[in-house]
VMD Tcl script that draws the C-alpha trace (Angstrom):
set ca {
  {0.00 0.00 0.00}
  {1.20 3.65 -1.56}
  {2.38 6.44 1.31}
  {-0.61 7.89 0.13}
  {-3.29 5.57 1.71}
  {-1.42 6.39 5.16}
  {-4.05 9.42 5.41}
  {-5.17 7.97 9.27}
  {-9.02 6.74 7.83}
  {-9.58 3.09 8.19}
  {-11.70 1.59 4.92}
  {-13.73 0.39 7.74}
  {-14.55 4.02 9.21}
  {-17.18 5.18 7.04}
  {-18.36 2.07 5.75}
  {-19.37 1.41 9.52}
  {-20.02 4.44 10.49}
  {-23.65 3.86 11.21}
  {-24.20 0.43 10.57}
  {-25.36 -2.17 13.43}
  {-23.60 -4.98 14.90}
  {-24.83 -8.24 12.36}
  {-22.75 -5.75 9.70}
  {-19.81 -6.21 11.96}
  {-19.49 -10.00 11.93}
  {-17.68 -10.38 8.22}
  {-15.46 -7.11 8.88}
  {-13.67 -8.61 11.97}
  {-13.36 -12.03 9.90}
  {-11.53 -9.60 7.06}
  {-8.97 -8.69 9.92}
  {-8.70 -11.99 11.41}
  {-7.75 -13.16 7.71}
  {-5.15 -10.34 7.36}
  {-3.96 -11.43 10.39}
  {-3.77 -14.52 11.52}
  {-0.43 -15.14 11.60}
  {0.63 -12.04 13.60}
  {-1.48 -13.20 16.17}
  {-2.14 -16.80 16.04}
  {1.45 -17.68 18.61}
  {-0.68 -14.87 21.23}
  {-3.94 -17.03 20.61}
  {-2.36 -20.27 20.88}
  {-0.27 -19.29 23.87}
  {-3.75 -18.40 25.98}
  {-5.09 -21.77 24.57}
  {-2.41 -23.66 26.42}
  {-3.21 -21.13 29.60}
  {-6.62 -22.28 29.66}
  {-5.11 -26.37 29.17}
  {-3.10 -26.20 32.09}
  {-5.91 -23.97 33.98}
  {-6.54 -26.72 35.90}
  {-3.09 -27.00 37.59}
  {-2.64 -23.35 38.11}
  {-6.40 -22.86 40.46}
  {-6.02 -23.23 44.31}
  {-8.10 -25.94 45.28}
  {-11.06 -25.68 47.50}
  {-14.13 -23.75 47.49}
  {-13.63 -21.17 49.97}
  {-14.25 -17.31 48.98}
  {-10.33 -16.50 49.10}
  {-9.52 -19.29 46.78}
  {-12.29 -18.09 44.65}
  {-11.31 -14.75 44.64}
  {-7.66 -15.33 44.01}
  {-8.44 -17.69 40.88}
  {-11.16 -14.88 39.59}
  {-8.24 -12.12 39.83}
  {-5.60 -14.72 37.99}
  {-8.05 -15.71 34.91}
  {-9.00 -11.98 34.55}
  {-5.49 -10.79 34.80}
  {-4.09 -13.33 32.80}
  {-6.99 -12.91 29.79}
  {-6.22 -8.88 29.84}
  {-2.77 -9.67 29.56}
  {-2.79 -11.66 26.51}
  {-5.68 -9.58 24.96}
  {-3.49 -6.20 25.59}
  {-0.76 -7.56 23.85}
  {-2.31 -9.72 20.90}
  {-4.23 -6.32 20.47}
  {-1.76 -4.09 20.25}
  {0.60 -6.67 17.81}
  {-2.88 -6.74 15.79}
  {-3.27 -2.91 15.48}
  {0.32 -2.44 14.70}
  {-0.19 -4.54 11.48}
  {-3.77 -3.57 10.44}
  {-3.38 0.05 10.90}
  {0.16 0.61 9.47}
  {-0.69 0.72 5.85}
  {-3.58 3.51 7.14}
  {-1.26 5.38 9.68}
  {-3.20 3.78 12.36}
  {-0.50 2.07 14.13}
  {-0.15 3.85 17.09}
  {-0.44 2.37 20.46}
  {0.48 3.85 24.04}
  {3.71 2.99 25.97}
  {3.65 -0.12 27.58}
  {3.92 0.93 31.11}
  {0.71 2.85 30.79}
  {-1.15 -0.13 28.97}
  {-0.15 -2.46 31.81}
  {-1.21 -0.05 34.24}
  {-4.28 1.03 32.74}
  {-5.56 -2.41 32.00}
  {-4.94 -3.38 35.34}
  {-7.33 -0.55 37.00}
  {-9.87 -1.57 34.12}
  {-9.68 -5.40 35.18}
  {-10.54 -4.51 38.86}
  {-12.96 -2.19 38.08}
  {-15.01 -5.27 35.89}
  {-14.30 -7.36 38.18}
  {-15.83 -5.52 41.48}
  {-18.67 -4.29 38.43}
  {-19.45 -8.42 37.72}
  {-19.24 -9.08 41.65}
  {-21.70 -5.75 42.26}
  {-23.39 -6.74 39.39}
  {-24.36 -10.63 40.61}
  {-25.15 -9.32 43.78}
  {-27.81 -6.96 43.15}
  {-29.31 -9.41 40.66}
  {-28.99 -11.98 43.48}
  {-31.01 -10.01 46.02}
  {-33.43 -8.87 43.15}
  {-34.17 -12.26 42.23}
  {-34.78 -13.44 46.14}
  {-37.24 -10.53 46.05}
  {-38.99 -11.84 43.12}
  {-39.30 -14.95 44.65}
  {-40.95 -13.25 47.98}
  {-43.40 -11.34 45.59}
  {-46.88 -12.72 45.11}
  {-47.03 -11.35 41.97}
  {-43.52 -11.90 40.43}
  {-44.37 -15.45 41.36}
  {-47.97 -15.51 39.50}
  {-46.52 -13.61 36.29}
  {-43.99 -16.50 36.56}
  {-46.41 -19.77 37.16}
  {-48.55 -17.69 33.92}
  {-45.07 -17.57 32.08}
  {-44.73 -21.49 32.73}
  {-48.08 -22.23 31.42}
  {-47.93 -20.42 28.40}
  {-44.01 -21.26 27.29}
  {-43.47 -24.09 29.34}
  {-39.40 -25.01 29.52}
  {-39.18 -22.05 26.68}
  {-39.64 -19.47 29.33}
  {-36.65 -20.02 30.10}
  {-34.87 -19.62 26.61}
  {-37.37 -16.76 26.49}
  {-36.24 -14.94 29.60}
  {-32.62 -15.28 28.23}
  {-33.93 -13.95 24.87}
  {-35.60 -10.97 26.63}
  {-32.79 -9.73 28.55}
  {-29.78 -10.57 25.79}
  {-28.93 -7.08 24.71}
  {-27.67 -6.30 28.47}
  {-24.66 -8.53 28.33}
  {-24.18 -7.14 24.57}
  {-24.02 -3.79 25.53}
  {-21.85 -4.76 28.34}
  {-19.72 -6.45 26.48}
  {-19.37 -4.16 24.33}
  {-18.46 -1.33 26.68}
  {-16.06 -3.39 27.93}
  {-14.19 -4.60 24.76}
  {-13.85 -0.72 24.60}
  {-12.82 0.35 27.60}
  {-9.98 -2.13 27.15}
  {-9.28 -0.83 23.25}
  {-9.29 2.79 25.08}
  {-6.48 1.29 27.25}
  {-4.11 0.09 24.55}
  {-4.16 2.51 22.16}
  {-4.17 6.26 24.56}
  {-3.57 7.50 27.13}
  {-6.62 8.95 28.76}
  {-7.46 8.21 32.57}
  {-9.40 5.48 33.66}
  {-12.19 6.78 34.53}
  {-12.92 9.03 31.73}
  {-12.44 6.14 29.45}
  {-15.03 4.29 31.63}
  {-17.46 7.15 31.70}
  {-17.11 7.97 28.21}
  {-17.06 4.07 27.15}
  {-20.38 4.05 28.32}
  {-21.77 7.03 27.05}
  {-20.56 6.32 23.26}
  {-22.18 2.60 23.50}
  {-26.03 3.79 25.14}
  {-25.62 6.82 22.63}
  {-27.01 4.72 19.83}
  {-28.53 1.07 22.19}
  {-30.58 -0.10 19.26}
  {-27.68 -0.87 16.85}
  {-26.81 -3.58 19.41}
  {-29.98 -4.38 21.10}
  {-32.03 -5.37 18.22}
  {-28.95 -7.72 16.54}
  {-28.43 -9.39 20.07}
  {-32.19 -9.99 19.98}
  {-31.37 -11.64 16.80}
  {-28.42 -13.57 17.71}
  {-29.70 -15.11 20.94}
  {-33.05 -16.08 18.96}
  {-31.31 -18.17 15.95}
  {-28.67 -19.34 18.67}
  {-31.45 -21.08 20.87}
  {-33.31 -22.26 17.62}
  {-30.10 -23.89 16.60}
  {-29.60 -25.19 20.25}
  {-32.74 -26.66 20.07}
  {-32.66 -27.98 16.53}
  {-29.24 -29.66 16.67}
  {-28.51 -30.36 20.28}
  {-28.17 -34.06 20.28}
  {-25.93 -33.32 17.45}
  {-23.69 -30.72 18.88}
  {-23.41 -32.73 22.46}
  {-22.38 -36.06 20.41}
  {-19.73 -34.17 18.31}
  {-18.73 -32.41 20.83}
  {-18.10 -35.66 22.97}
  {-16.56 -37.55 20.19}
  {-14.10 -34.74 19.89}
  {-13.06 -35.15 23.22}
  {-12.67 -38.74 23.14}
  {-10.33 -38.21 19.98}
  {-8.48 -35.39 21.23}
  {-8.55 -35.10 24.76}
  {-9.08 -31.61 26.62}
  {-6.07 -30.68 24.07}
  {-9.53 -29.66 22.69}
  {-9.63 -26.80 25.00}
  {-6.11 -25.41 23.45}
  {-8.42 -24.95 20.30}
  {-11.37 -23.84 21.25}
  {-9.63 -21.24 23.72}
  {-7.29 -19.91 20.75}
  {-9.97 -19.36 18.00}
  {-12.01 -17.86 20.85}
  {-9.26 -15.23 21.70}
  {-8.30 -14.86 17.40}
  {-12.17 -14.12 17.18}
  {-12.29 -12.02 19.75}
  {-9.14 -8.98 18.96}
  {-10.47 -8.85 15.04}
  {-13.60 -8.30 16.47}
  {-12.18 -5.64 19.24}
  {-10.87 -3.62 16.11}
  {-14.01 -3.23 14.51}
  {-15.76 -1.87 17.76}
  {-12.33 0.22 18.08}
  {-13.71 1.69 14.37}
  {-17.17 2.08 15.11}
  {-16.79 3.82 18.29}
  {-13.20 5.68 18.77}
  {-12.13 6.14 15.54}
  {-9.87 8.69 16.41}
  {-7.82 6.20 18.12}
  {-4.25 4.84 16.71}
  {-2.90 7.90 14.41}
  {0.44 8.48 13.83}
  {2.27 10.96 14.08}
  {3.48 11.52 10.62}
  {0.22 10.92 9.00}
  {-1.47 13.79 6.91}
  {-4.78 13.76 7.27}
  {-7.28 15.33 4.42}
  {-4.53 15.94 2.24}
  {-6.75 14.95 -0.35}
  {-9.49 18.01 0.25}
  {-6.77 20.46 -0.54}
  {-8.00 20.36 -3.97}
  {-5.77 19.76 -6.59}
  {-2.20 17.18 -5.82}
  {-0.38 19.23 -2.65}
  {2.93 16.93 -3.52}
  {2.92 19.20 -6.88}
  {4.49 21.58 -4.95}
  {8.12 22.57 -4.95}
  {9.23 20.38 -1.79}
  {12.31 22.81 -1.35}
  {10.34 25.70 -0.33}
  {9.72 27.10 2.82}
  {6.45 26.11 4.62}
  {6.02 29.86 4.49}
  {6.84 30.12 0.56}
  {3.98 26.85 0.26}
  {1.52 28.77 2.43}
  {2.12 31.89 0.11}
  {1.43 29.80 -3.22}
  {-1.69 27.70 -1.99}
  {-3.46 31.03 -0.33}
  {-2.58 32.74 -4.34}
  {-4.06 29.54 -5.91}
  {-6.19 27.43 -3.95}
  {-7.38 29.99 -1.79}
  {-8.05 30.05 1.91}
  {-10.27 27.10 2.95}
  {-7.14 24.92 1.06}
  {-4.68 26.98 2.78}
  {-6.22 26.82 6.22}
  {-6.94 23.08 5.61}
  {-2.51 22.78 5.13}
  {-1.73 24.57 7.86}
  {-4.06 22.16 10.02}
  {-2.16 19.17 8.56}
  {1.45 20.82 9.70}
  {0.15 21.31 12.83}
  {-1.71 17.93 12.80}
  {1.75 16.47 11.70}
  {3.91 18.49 13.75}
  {5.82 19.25 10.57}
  {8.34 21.87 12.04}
  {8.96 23.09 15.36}
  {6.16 25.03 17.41}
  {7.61 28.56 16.81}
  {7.25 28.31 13.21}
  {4.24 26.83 13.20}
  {3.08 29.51 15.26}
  {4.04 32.09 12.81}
  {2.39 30.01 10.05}
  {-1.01 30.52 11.73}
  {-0.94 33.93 11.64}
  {0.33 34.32 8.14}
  {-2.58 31.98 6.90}
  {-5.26 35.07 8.65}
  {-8.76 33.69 8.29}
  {-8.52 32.98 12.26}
  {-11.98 31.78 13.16}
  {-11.51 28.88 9.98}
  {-8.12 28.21 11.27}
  {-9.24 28.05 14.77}
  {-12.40 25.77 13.69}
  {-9.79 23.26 12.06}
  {-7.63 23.71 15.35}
  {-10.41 22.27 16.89}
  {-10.41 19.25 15.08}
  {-6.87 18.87 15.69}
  {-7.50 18.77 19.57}
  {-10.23 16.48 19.86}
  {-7.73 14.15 17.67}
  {-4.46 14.82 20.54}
  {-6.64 14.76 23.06}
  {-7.41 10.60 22.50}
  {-3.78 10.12 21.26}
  {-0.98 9.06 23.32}
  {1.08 12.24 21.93}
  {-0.35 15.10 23.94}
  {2.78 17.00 24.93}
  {2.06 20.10 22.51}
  {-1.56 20.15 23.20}
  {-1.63 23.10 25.59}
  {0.61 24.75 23.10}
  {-2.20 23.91 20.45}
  {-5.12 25.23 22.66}
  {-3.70 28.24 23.36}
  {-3.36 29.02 19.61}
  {-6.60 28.42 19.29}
  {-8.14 30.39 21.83}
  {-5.89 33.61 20.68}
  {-7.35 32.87 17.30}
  {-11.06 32.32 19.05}
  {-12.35 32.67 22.74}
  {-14.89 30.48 21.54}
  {-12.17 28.11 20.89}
  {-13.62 24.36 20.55}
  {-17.41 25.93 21.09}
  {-18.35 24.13 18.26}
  {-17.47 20.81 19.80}
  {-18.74 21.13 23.16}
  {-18.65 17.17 23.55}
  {-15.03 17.49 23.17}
  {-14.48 19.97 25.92}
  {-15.09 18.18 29.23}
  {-11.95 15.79 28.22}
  {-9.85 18.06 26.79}
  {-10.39 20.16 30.24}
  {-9.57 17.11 31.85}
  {-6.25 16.14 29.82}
  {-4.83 19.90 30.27}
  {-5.24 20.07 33.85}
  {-3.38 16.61 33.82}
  {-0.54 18.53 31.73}
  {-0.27 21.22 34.31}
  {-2.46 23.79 31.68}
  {-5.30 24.61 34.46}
  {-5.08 28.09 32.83}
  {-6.47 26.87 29.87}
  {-8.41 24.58 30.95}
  {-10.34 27.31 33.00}
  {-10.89 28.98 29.66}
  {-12.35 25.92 28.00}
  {-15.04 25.37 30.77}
  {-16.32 29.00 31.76}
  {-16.90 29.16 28.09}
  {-18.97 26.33 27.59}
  {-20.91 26.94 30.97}
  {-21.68 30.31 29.71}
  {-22.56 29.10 26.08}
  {-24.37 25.86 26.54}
  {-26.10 25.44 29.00}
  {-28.22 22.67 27.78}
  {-25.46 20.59 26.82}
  {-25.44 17.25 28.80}
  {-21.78 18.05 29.65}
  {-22.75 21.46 31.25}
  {-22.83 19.74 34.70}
  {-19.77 17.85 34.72}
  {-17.91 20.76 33.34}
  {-19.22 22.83 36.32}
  {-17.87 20.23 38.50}
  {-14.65 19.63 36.88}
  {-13.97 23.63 36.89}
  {-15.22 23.76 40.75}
  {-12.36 21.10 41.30}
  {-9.88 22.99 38.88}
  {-10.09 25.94 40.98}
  {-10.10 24.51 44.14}
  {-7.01 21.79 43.76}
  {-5.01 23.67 40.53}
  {-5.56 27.60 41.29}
  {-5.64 27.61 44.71}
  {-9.38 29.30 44.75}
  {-11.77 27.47 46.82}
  {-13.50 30.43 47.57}
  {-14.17 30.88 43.82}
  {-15.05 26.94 43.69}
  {-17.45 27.60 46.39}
  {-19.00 30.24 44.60}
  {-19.17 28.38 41.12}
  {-20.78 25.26 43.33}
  {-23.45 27.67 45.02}
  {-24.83 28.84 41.58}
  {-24.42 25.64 40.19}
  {-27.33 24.31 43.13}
  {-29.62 26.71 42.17}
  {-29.45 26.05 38.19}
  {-29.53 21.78 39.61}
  {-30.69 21.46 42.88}
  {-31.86 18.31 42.77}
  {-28.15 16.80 41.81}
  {-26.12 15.47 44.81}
  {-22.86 15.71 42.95}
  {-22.97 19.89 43.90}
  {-23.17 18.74 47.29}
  {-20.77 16.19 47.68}
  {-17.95 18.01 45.77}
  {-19.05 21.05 48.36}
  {-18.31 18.37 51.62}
  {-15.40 17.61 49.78}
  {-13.87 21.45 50.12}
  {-15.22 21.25 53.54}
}
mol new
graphics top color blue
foreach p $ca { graphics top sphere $p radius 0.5 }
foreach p [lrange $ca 0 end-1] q [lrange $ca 1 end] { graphics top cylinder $p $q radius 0.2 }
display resetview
């Protein structure tokens, strides 16, 4: 593949853009086919984990011994998922610039926080179901609606009550897979990946629900149909090949599993995985920009496109230097102001953060915001989804200042924006923990009550400034 397909789009981005899972099923079998061999030793070596699973679980049934074998599977799976994931990505996304993944150390840390998390999630999980279920079982009425449920399905109600409730453990699934993804390839904290995970999923349910309503159906018809079949091949299989079986079915599970993971990675975050010396949108600079005399100054090339191409093409170039980081920040700098036209360089700017701020590159991004907001004060307005993380991932880089900016403006400019709560929190905390202004935190808490006064966050972030 030509330098010029490395333009950071996936053929997979728009073609899934807003299609629902059953259209993801022969996409993930195109990656698995492109790369099977990169990751067939990572498969193969968790299918001989799960073989000699057995010999590595303490024995008895006491809650430590279960809890110390729960922690070892789950570590062990997100161990060899993190790393056949990330030698997947590497060799799917090169040809696309998509290669990118985070430094090890923060994979390894951040997929450890994300296996505890599911793993006290599950255990919270099983236990509220648990206790709901006892209810039920107390309740006159759950237990007529389920004697009625009996008499009308019979042993289906069971298959049915699986049925019903499918799309939960898709969804969940799903959020997971992602969370994980989120791990490997930035470098955004845990629990904005979590919170955000989440959000991106339930954004659209349907385009899972209604195919895991379809899945589970056909997969109890062909349960039912063939059962006596499966169970005897199944057994026969075993008798020929021992529970070396298991190394198989455990490796094409885990194969299965990371070309599916990329296609949820495109659906849902595909911002994730650019390089760094990938030009994006070359191509909408009009006419071929690699016509151009590569000797020349950036400054000389900025000159020539805003004489011939005019300024969305020249403003579109600049992005892509910046994008690319293709000379040092100073000159960039002065190639921003010599393109003019600041509110369409800032609104490409803006683009150009929401991209660093999911990339595992952020070390110019406060140099990047403040460009834009000297170009703009409404800097990033027009992507006020964007603005609660890229608060969050300045004030990790020291850049409260700017960070400030970012969420006074979009409390004073949407105000019906889902995010306009959270960023009044996040700036309370900013102000309070980063510029040394509780009083001002205080203040910003006491208006945000009256505007929500039935939300206990404003309270609780109040106890917490004492």
């Amino acid at each position: 593949m030509s330098d010029s397909q490395r333009n950071g789009v996936h053929p997979f981005d728009d073609a899934l853009a807003d299609r629902w899972l059953l259209s993801w099923i022969l996409p993930s079998l195109e990656v698995l086919k492109r790369n099977l061999a990169r990751i067939a030793p990572v498969a193969l070596g968790y299918g001989a984990y799960v073989w000699l699973l057995p010999h590595l679980l303490l024995a008895g049934g006491g809650n430590l011994a279960q809890i110390i074998n729960g922690v070892q599977m789950a570590a062990v799976l997100a161990a060899f998922m993190g790393f056949g994931y990330a030698t997947l990505v590497r060799g799917e996304g090169m040809p696309h610039g998509l290669a990118q993944v985070a430094p090890t150390p923060g994979i390894v840390q951040r997929l450890a926080l994300l296996t505890l998390f599911w793993l006290i999630f599950w255990v919270v999980l099983g236990w509220i179901l648990k206790g709901l279920f006892a209810a039920l079982m107390k309740s006159p009425s759950a237990i007529e609606l389920g004697m009625w449920l009996f008499a009308k399905l019979q042993w289906w109600s069971i298959p049915f009550l699986l049925w019903l409730f499918a799309p939960i453990g898709f969804w969940l699934a799903t959020v997971s897979a992602l969370t994980q993804i989120r791990a490997i390839r930035g470098e955004e904290a845990v629990n904005d990946i979590v919170v955000d995970s989440f959000r991106r999923v339930f954004a659209e349910p349907l385009r899972i629900a209604i195919p895991a309503y379809i899945l589970t159906a056909v997969g109890i018809i062909v349960m039912y149909v063939f059962a006596e079949l499966i169970f005897s091949g199944f057994a026969q299989l075993i008798m020929r090949t021992g529970w070396g079986l298991s190394i198989a079915l455990a490796a094409v599970s885990m194969a299965l599993a990371l070309s599916f993971w990329f296609v949820i990675e495109r659906v849902y975050a595909p911002e994730l995985g650019l390089e760094d010396d990938v030009q994006i949108g070359m191509e909408d600079a009009g006419e071929d920009l690699s016509a151009l005399v590569a000797e020349l100054p950036l400054s000389e090339q900025l000159t020539q496109l805003l004489g011939q191409q005019g300024a969305e093409a020249a403003v579109r170039q600049v992005a892509n230097w910046v994008r690319t980081r293709q000379a040092g920040l100073p000159e960039l700098s002065a190639l921003i102001q010599q393109c003019g036209h600041a509110e369409l360089v800032a609104r490409e700017l803006s683009a150009v953060a929401t991209e660093w701020t999911h990339s595992s590159k952020t070390s110019d991004l406060g140099w990047l915001v403040e460009q834009g907001l000297t170009l703009n004060p409404a800097f990033m307005m027009d992507a006020p989804g964007q603005v609660l993380a890229l608060a969050r991932k300045l004030t990790m880089l020291n850049r409260s200042d700017l960070a400030t900016r970012l969420l006074l403006n979009m409390l004073k400019q949407h105000r019906a924006h889902p995010d306009h709560l959270p960023a009044g929190l996040q700036l309370a905390r900013v102000l309070a923990t980063h510029s040394n202004n509780v009083d001002g935190a205080r203040k910003l808490l006491g208006q945000l009550a009256k505007i929500y006064p039935d939300e206990a966050q404003v309270s609780q972030v109040l106890k917490q400034l004492g």
